[in-house]
C-alpha positions as CSV (number, residue, x, y, z in Angstrom):
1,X,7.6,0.0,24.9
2,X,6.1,-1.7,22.1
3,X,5.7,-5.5,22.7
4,X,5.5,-8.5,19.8
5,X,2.6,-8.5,18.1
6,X,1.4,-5.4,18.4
7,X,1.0,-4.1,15.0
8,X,3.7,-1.8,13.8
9,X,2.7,2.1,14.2
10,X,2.5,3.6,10.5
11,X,3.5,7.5,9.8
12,X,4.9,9.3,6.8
13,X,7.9,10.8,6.9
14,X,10.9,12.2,4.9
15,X,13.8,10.1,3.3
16,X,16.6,10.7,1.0
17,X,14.5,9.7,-1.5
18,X,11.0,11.1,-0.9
19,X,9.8,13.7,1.6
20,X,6.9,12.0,2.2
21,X,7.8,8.2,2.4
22,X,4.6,5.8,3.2
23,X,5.8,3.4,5.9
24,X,2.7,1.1,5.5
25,X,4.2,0.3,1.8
26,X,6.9,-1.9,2.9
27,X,4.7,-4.6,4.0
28,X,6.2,-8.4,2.8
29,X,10.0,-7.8,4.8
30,X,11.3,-7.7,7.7
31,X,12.2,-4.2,8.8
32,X,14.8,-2.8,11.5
33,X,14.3,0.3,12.8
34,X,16.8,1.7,14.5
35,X,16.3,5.0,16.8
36,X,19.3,6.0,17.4
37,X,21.8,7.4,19.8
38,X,21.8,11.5,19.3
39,X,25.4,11.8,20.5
40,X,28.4,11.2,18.4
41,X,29.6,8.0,19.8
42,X,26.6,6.0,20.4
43,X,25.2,6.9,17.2
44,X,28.2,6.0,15.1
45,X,28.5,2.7,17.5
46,X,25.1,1.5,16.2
47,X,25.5,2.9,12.8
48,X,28.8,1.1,12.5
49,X,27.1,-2.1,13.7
50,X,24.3,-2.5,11.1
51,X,26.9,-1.6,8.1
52,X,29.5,-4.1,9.6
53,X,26.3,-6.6,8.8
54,X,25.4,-5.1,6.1
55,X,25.1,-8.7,4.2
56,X,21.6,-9.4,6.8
57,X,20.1,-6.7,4.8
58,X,18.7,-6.7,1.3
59,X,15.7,-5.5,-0.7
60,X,14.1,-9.3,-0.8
61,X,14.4,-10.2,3.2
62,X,15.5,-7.4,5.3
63,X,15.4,-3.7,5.1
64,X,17.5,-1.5,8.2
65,X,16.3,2.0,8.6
66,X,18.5,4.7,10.8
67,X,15.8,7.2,12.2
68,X,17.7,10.3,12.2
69,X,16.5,13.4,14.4
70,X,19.8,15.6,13.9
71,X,19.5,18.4,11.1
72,X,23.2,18.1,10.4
73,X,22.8,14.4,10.1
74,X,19.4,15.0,8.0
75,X,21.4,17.3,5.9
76,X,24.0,15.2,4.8
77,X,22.3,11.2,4.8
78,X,22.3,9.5,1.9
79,X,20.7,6.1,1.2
80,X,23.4,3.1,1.0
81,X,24.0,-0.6,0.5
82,X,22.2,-2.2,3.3
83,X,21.1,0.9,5.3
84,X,18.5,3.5,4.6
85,X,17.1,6.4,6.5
86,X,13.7,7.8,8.0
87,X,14.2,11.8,9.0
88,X,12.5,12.5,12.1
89,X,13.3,16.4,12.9
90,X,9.9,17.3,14.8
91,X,10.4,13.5,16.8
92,X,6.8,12.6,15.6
93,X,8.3,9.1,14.4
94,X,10.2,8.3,17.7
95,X,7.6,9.6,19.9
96,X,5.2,6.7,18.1
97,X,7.7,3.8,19.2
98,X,8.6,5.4,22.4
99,X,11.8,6.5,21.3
100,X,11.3,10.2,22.5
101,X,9.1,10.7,26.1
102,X,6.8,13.8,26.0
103,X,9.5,15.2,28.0
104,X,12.3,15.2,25.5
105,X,13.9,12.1,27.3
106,X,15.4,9.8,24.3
107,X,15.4,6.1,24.6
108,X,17.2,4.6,21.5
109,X,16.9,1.4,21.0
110,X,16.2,-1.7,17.9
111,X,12.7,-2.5,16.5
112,X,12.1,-5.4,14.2
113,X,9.4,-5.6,12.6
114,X,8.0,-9.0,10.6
115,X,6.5,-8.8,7.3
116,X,2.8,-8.3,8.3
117,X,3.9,-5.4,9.8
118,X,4.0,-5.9,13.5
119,X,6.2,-6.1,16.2
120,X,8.5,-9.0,16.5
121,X,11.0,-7.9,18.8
122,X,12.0,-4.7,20.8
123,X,15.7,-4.3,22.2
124,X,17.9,-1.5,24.1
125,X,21.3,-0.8,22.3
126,X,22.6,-2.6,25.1
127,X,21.6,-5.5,23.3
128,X,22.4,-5.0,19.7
129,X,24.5,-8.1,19.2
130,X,21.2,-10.0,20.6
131,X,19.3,-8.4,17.8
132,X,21.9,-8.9,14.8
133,X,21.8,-12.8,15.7
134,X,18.0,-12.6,15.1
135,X,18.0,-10.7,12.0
136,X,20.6,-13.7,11.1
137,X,18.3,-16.2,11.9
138,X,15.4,-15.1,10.7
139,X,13.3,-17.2,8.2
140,X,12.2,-16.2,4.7
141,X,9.5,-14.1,4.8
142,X,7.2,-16.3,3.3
143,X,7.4,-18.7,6.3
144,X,7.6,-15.9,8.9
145,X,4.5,-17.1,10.9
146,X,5.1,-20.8,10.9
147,X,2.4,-22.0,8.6
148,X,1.4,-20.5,5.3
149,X,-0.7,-17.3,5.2
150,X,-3.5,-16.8,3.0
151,X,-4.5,-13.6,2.7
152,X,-8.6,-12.5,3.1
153,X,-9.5,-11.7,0.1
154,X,-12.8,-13.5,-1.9
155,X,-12.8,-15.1,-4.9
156,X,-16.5,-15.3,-7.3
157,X,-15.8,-16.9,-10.2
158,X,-19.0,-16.3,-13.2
159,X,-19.9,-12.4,-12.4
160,X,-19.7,-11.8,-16.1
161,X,-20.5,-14.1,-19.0
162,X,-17.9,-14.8,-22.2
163,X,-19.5,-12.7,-24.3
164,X,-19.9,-9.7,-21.4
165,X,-16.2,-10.0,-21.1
166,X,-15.6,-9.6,-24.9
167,X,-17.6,-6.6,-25.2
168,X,-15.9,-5.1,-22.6
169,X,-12.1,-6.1,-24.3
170,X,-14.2,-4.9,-27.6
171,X,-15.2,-1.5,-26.3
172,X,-11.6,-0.5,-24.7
173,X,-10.0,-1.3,-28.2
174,X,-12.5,0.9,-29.9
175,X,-12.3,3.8,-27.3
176,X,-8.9,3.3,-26.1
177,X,-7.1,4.3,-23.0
178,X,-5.8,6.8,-21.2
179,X,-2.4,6.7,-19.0
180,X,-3.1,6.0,-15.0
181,X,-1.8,7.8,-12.5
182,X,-2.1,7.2,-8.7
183,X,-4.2,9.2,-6.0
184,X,-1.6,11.2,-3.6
185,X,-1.9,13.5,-0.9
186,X,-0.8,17.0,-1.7
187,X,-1.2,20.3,-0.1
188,X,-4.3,18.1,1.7
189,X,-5.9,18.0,-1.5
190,X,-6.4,14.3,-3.3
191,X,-5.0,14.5,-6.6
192,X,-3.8,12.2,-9.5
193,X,-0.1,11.9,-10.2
194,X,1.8,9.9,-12.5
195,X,5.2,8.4,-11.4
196,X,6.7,5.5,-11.4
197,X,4.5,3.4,-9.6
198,X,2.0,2.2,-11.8
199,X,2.0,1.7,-15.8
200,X,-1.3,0.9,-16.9
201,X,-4.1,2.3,-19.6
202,X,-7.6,3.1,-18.6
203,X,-10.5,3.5,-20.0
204,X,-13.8,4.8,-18.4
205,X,-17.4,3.9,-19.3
206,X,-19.6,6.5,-19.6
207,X,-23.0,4.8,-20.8
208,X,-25.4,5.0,-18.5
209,X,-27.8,1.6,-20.4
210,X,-23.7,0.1,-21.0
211,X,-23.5,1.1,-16.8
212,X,-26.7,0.1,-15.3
213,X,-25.9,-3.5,-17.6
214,X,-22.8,-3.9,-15.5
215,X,-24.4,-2.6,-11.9
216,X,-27.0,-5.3,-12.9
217,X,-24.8,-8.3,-12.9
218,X,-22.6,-6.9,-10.3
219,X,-25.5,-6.7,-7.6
220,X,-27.2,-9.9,-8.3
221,X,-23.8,-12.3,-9.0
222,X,-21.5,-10.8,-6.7
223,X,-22.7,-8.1,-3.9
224,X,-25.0,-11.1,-2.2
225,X,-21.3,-12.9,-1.7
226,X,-19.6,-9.7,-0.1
227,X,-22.3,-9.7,2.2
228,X,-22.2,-13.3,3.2
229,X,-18.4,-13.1,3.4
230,X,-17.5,-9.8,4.9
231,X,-20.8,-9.3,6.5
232,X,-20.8,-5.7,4.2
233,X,-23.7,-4.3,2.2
234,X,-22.4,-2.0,-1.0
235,X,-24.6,-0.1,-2.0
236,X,-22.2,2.1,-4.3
237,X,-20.3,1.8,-7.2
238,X,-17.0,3.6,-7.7
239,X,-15.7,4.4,-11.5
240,X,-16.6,1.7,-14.4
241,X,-13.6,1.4,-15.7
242,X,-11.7,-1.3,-18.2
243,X,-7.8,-1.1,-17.5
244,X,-5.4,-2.9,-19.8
245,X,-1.4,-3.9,-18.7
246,X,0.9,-4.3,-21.5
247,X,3.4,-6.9,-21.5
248,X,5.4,-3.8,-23.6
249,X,7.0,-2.1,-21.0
250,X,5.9,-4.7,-18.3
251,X,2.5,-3.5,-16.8
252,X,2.4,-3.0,-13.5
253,X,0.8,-1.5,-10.0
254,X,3.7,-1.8,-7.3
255,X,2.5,-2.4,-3.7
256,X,0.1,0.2,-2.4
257,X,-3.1,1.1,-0.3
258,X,-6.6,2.1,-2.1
259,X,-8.3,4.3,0.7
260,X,-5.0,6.2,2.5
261,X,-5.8,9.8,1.7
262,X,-9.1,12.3,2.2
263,X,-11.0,11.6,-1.3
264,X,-10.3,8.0,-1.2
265,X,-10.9,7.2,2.5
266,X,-14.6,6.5,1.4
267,X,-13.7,3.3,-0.4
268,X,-14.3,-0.3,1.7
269,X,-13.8,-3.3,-1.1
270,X,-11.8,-3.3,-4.5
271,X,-12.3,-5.5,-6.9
272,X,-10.9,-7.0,-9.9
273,X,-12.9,-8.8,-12.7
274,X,-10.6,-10.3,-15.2
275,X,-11.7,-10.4,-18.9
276,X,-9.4,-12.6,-20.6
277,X,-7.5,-14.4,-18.2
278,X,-6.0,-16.6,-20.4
279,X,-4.7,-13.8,-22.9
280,X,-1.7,-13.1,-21.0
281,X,1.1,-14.0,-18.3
282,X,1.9,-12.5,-15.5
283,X,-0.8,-9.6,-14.1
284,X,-1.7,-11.5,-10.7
285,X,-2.9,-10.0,-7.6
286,X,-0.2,-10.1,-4.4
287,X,-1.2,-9.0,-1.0
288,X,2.9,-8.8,0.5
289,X,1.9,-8.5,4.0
290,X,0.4,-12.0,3.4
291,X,3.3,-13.4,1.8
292,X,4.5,-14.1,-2.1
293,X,1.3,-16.0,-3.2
294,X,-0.9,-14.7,-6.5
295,X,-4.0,-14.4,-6.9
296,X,-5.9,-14.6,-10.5
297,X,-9.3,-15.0,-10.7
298,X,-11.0,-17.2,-14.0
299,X,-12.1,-15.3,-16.8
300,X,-15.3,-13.3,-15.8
301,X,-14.3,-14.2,-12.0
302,X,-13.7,-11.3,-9.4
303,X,-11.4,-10.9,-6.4
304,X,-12.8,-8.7,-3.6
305,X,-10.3,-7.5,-1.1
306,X,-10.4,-4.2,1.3
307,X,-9.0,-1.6,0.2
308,X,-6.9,-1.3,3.0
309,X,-5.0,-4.3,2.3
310,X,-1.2,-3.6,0.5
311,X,-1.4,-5.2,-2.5
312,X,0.1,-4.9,-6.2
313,X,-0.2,-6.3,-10.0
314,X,2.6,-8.0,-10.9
315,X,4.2,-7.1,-14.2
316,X,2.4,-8.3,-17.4
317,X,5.1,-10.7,-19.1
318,X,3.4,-11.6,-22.0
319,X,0.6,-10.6,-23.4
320,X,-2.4,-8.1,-22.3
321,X,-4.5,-8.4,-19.3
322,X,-7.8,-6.4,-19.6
323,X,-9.8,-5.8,-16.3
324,X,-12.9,-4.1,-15.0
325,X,-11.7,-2.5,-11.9
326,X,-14.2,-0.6,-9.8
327,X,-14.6,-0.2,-6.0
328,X,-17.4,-0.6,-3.7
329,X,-18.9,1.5,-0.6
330,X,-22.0,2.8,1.2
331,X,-24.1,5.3,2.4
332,X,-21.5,5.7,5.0
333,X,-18.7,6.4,2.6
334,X,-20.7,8.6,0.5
335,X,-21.3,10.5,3.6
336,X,-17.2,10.7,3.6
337,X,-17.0,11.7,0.1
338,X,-19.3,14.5,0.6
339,X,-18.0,15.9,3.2
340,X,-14.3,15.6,1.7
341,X,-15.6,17.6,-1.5
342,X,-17.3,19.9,1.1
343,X,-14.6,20.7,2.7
344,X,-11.9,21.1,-0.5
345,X,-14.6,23.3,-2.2
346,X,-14.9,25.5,0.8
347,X,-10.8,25.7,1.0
348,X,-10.9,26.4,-2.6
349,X,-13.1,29.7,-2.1
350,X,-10.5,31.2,0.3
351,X,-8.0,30.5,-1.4
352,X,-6.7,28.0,1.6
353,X,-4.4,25.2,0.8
354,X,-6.5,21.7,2.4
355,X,-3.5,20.9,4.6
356,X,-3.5,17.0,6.0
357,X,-7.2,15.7,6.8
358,X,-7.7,15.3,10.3
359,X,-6.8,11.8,12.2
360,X,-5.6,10.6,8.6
361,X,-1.9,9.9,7.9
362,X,-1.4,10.7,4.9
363,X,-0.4,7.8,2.6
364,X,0.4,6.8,-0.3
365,X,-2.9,5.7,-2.7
């Protein structure tokens, strides 16, 4: 069994609402899973249970999830007030919470899981009441751990000067920009898709003088502090690129991951420049598995996080937010990226769909 403190396994899996739901996006809640009973009476005892306290679980503190293995049950689960599902046909998802033995042996039983996503408690259905009074007792998530969390991200203020900033602001009003859409996973292949997740308007730099400007003051005012901080060397940059959120229609990047699929794995540190932080409200940075804080960095100042931090830009009230948004690697991710195109160019001659990259779950980007 899975003991407190371990981190939570991730996976992707179906839903009623997406066949390929991202587990690691629900950092910043509590979570119970519950993998439950496959016959009749058991299952509708536990199912029963969780909608009876169906007021313990709401989309700001706690979410309850039934893992479901059953077609029939697959078939006809729908999401509800209080209680959600995770379809788990092929027993991958139970397998990684030892729920399922190797043998086919089932052992339902509670997981909760605390905002960070790990373990805080494990318990047999034998002791469900025991687990309903700690889902009733729990804190808010924000004071989950005891003492505030801050979460490990660096922040530079003075990478670009005033008038660096307005040139940039100048040059994506004169261009203009182009809707964004977010890196997913299909058939294997890394590909940009626009949905709901993100509304935002970007606009790419193609300059190589306007570029190797930007690399200038990037490597001499900000790459020595990721190295002194992170003990991490980028030698790459990733896009040059000036995004703007509109308060019209509430810009916005909803909780995600920046390297969770084969042609983004390559990517170690995001960052964020903001170039007119006092043009706007709303726009900050939040890192949910680290609790409800924001994060905005001074005019011309960066924040520097890794990209494999869950984090999201909160909607644009008022106002437009401009930022420079590129990402940061090295030779070692290079190596990655080539390889990745390697390998979808040589699927692409036959005519092969990529399929999931090896050891990678696929998630969403």
């Amino acid at each position: 069994m899975l003991r407190p403190g371990q981190p939570a396994p991730w996976f992707t899996t179906g839903s009623p609402i997406n066949p390929e739901f991202a587990f690691g996006s629900l950092g910043g809640q509590y979570i119970l899973l519950a993998f439950l009973p496959q016959d009749a009476a058991g299952h509708d005892e536990a199912v029963g249970l969780i909608r009876r306290h169906r007021a313990l679980f709401n989309d700001s503190k706690v979410f309850a999830f039934g893992v479901l293995r059953d077609l029939d049950r697959i078939a006809g689960a729908q999401n509800e007030p209080g209680l959600r599902w995770f379809f788990d046909p092929s027993g991958e998802v139970s397998r990684k919470y030892y729920a399922l033995h190797e043998s086919g042996e089932a052992h339902p039983h509670w997981v909760l899981i605390d905002p960070s996503l790990r373990i805080l408690a494990v318990g047999g259905m034998d002791e469900s009441e025991r687990i309903m009074k700690l889902v009733a007792s729990l804190p808010d998530p924000d004071d989950h751990a005891g003492t505030p969390l801050h979460a490990p991200v660096l922040i530079v203020p003075r990478i670009f000067e005033p008038e660096l900033c307005a040139r940039l602001i100048a040059f994506y009003e004169y261009q203009g920009g182009k809707p964004s859409g977010v890196m997913r996973e299909v058939g294997g292949k890394t590909v940009p898709v626009m949905d709901s997740t993100k509304r935002r308007f970007d606009a790419m730099i193609e300059d190589g003088e306007f570029k190797a400007l930007l690399r200038q003051r990037l490597q001499h005012r900000l790459l020595p502090e990721i190295t002194k901080a992170f003990q991490f060397q980028p030698t790459r940059v990733e896009r040059y690129m000036v995004a703007r959120y509109d308060a019209d229609g509430g810009g916005f990047f909803k909780p995600h991951r920046d390297n969770t699929t084969g042609g983004t794995a390559h990517r170690k540190f995001a960052c964020s420049i903001n170039l007119n932080t006092a043009g706007h409200e709303g726009g900050d940075l939040r890192f949910p598995e680290f609790g409800s804080k924001t994060y905005r960095p001074p005019t011309g100042g960066a924040v520097v996080f890794s990209c494999s931090l869950l984090h999201e830009a909160t909607p644009v009230t008022a106002g437009r937010r401009y930022c420079f948004l590129p990402f940061l690697y090295d030779e070692a991710g290079q190596q990655l990226r080539e390889d990745h195109a390697r390998r979808m160019a040589a699927l692409e001659a036959n005519g092969a769909e990529a399929g999931p990259p090896p050891t990678r779950e696929r998630q969403e980007a």
